[in-house]
N, C-alpha and C positions, 0 to 999 in steps of 0.2 A: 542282688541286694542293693537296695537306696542309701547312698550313701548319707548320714547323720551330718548337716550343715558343719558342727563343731568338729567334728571327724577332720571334715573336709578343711578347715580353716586350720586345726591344728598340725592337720599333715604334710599343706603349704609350707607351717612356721618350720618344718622340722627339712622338709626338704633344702628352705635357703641358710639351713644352720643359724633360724633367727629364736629358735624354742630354749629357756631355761630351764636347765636340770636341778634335781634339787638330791641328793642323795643322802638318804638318812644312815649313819652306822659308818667311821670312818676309819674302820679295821683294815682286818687283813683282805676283805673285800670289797669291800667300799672306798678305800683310797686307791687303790688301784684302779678300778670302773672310777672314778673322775677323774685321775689322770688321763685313761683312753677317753673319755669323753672330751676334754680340754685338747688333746690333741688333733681330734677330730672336728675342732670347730666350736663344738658348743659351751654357751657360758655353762658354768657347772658350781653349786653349791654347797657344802657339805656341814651336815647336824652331827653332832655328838655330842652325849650328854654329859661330858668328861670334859673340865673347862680346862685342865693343864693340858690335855690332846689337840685340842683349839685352838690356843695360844704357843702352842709348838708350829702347829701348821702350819697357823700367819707368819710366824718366824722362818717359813720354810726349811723346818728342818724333821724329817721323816725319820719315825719310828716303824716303819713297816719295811721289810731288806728288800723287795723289790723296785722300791721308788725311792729312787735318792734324792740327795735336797738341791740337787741342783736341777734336777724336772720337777720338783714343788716350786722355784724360785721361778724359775721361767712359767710355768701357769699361773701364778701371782703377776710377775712382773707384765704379761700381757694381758693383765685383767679380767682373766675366765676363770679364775679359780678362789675360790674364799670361804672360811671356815665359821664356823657360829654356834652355838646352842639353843639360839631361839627358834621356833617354828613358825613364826611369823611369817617369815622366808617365803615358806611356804604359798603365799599370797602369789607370789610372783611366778613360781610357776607352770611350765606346761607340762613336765613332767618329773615326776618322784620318781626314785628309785628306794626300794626299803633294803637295806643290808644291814640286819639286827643278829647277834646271835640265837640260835635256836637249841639248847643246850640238851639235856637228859635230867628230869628230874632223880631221887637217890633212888623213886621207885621205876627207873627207867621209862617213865612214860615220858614225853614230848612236855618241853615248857615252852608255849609259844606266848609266852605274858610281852617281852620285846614287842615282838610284832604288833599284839593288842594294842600296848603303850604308845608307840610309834603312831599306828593307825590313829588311838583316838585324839594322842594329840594332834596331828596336820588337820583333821578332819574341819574342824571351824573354820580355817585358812584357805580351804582351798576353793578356786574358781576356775569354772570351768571357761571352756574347754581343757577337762585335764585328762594325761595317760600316769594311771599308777602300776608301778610295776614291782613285782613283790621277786626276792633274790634270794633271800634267805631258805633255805634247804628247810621240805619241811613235809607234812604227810598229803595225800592226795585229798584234793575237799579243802583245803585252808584257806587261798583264795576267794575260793566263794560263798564260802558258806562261813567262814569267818573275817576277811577281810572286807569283801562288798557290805557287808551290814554297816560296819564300825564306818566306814568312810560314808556312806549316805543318812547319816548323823546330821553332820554339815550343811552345807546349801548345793549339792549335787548329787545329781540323779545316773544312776546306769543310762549306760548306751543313750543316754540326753546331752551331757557335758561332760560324763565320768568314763572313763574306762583303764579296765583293768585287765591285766593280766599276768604272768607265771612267767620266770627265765631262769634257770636255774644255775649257778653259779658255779663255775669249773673252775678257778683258781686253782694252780699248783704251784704254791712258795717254792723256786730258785731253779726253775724250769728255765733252760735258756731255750728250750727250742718253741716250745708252746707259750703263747701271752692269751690274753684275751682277744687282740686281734685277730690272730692267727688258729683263734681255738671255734670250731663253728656254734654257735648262738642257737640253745635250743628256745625258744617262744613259746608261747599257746595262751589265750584269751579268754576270757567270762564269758565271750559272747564271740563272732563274727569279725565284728565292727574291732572290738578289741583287737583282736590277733591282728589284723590288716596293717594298725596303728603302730603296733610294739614291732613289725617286723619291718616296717618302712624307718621307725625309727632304727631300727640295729643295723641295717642295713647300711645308714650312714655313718657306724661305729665299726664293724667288723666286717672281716673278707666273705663270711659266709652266713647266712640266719637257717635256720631247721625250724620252719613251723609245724605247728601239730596242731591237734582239730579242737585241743581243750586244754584249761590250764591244769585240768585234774590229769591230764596226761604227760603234759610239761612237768608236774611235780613227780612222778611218778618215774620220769626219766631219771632225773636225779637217783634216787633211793634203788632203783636196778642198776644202775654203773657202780656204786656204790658196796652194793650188795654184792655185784658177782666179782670181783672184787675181794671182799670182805671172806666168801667161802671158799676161793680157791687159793687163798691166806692160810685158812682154817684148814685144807685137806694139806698142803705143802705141809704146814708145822703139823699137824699128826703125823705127816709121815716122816718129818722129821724125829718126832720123837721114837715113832715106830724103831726109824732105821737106826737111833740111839743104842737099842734094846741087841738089835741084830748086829750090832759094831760093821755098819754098812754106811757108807760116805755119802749121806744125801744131797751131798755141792757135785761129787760125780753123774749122781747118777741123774740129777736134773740138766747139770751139762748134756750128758749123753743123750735125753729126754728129748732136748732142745734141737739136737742135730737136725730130728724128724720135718721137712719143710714142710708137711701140711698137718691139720689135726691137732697140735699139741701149741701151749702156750706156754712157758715158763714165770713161774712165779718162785718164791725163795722164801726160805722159814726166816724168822730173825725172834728177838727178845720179847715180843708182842706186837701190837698195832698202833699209831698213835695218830694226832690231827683232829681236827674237828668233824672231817664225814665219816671215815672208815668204822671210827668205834661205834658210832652214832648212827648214823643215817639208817642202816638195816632195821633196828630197834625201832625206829620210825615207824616204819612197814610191814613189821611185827605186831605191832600196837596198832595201826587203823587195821589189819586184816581181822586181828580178833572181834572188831565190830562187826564183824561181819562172817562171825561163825568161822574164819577159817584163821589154820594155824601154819606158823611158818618152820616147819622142824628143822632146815637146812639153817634159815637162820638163828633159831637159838643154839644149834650145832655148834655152827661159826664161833658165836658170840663168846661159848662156854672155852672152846677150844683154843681161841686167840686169848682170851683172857687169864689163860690159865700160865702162858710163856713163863711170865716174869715168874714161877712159881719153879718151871721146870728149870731155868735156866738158873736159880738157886740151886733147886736140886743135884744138877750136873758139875754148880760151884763146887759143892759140898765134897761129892765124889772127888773131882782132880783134885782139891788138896790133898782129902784123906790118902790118895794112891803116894802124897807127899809126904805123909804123916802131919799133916798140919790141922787145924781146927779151925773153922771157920768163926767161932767166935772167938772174937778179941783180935782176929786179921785184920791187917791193914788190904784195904780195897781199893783200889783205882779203877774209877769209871773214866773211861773215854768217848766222853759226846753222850750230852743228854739229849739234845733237843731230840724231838720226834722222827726225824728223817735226815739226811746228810745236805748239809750246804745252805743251812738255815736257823734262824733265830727263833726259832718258835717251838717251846715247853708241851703246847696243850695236849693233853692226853698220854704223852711221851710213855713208853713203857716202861724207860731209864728209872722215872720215878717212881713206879710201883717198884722194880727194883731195889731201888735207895732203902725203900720204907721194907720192904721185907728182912731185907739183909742187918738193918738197923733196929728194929724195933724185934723183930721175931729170933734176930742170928745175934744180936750185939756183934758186927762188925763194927769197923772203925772203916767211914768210907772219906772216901776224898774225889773230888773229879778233875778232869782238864775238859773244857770245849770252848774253843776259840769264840763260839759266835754266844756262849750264853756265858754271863760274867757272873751274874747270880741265879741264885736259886732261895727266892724270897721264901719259901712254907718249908724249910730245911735248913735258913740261916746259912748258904754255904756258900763260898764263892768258886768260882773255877782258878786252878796252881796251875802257874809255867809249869809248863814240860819241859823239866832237866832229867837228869839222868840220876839226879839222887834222889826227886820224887817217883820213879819210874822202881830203880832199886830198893826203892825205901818198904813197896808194898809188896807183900804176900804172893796178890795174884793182880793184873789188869785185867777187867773187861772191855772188851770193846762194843758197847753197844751203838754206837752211831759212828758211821765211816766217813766221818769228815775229809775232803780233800786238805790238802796242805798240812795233814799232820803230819811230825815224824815219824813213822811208822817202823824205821831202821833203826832210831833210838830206841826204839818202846824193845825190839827185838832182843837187840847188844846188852839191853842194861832189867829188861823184866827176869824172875827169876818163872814165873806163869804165865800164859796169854790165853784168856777164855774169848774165843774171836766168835759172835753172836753173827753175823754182817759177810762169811767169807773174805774178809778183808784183806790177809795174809795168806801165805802160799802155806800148799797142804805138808810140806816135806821139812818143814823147820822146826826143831828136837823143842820149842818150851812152848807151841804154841797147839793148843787143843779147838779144835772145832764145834760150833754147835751141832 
């Protein structure tokens, strides 16, 4: 393959760490990828259409719990890092990153308007030689078939001064052992030229790059990690419910499951699913497969069966009190940890809150929470209550849907008069606490 001169000039820029990054969407993925990029040397940009998120940034003070504001202050203070709303930016250059969210519309198809938006605005701004690189988790085909049009708008041309390609984004909020460094870099390109480009770049970001032969395969990785994933969630919690039925202790028998050292993988029921890929990303894959005559039954299996938790784990509400004589409306409810996963500030998708809403609007309980990392709960009005011991006494029953470290978990013991433990949290032999 002949190398494309711009190819060849931009790939110089990126080897002596002299290439501007430009990264659109300064989330939960996007500020993380400029920090690693800023660490790694290169100047690095960041868009968001959110001017109070902007203005926090240059303040150097970090809304996202994996980057604190004392590695925003030092990417500031050494002048590789700075935050904006305009796309103008854009102008300067060598390479974009897009990290927009990619949500579920209500009728669970794919909203990819973000990315649209994104795309068409840099698209007037950009000069080539540029490498665009699309982050956002998303269906296989979006890159090229909808990104390369919106960006050759502009005054750049494919594989002339433009290229583009697919990386899909592994983030795992409050992972100590995995970062993006250390996590391997899957890539794949529009073209040849592309992939050559995205992977010499990653290379000088991360310890390892994984090319592949297309960016419809690089998207495609994503939505199968995802997916398998997503079903083997789905068979745990049926058989959790199953073993419910059979008054058989699904935390044992997964224990015992796991002993086996080949063949078998352990996964664990809990309250539902939550985060931005798990509920999502299969429904992705779901939806471009039906384009194409085929259907995915494992995944709307999944979908049906994780969805269904927050409903069952009412249902099992209902029972322990009643073996109390108690009634579930008008109970006082203590939820323990909303956020969606343990050791993190982040709501989205959480199951805690389908939770909240069932038991409130369908049960008239009276709920109240504790979670150290989330203080409010803005679509619920509620704020998270110290953990004392006369909130703990005060209520009916505790759930523990999210097993935060650093709770008291000894208080919650001494002073609950229930403990509905969704999470394995607590040991199986202790008289007030009941297992999912």
């Amino acid at each position: 393959m002949t190398e494309i001169k711009g190819a060849a000039a931009l790939k110089t820029k990126i080897a002596n760490k002299e290439a501007t990054v430009v990264v659109i969407g300064q989330g939960y993925v996007g500020l993380p990828l400029a920090m690693e990029l800023v660490e790694a040397g290169f100047k690095c940009i960041g868009i968001d259409t959110n001017q109070s998120r902007v203005d926090q940034l240059n303040r150097a003070e970090s809304y996202i719990f994996d980057i604190s504001d004392e590695q925003l202050k030092n990417a500031i203070d050494r002048g590789l890092y700075s935050a904006t709303t305009k796309y103008e930016v854009v102008k300067d250059a060598d390479i974009v990153s897009i990290c927009v969210p990619t949500p579920l519309r209500k009728t669970r198809d794919p909203d990819i308007s973000y990315i649209q938006a994104s795309s068409t605005s840099m698209a007037p701004f950009l000069s080539g030689p540029v490498l665009v690189i699309l982050e956002s988790t998303t269906y296989p085909g979006t890159t090229e078939e909808v990104l390369v049009p919106l960006l050759e708008t502009g005054n750049c041309k494919l594989d002339v001064d433009l290229f583009v390609a697919f990386s899909p984004e592994r983030v795992d909020p409050g992972n100590a052992k995995y970062g993006l460094k250390n996590t391997p870099k899957v890539v794949g390109g529009v073209s040849e030229q592309s992939t050559e480009l995205i992977t010499a770049f990653y290379t000088e970001v991360v310890d390892l790059v994984h090319p592949v032969r297309s960016s419809r395969e690089a998207e495609l990785v994503k939505l199968l990690e995802n997916t398998f994933r997503a079903v083997n969630i789905a068979l745990v919690n049926e058989m959790a419910m199953m073993c419910d039925r059979m008054n058989i202790d699904i935390w044992n028998v997964i224990e015992a499951a796991a002993s086996k050292p080949f063949g078998y993988m352990p996964f664990y029921p809990g309250p539902g699913i939550g985060g931005h890929c798990i509920p999502l990303d299969p429904s992705y894959l779901s939806w471009k497969a039906k384009s194409f005559g085929f259907y995915n039954r494992f995944i709307e299996l999944a979908t049906d069966v994780n969805g269904n938790m927050p409903q069952f784990v009412t249902q099992k509400l209902v029972r322990v009190l009643n073996t109390h004589k108690k009634s579930l409306n008008g109970a006082k409810v203590l939820l323990l940890g909303v956020a969606y996963k343990s050791n993190i500030n982040d709501l989205r998708e959480s199951p805690a809150l389908d939770i909240w809403q069932i038991l409130t609007k369908e049960w008239g309980a009276d709920l109240s929470y504790h979670d150290p990392y989330i203080d409010r709960i803005p679509s619920f009005d509620a704020s998270s209550k110290a953990l004392t011991a006369d909130l703990v006494s005060s209520a009916d029953i505790v759930i523990i849907t999210t097993n935060h470290k650093g709770v008291d978990y000894d208080l919650v013991v001494e002073h609950a008069s229930l403990i509905l433990d969704t999470r394995n949290t607590l040991p199986d032999n202790i008289e007030n606490v009941v297992r999912l």
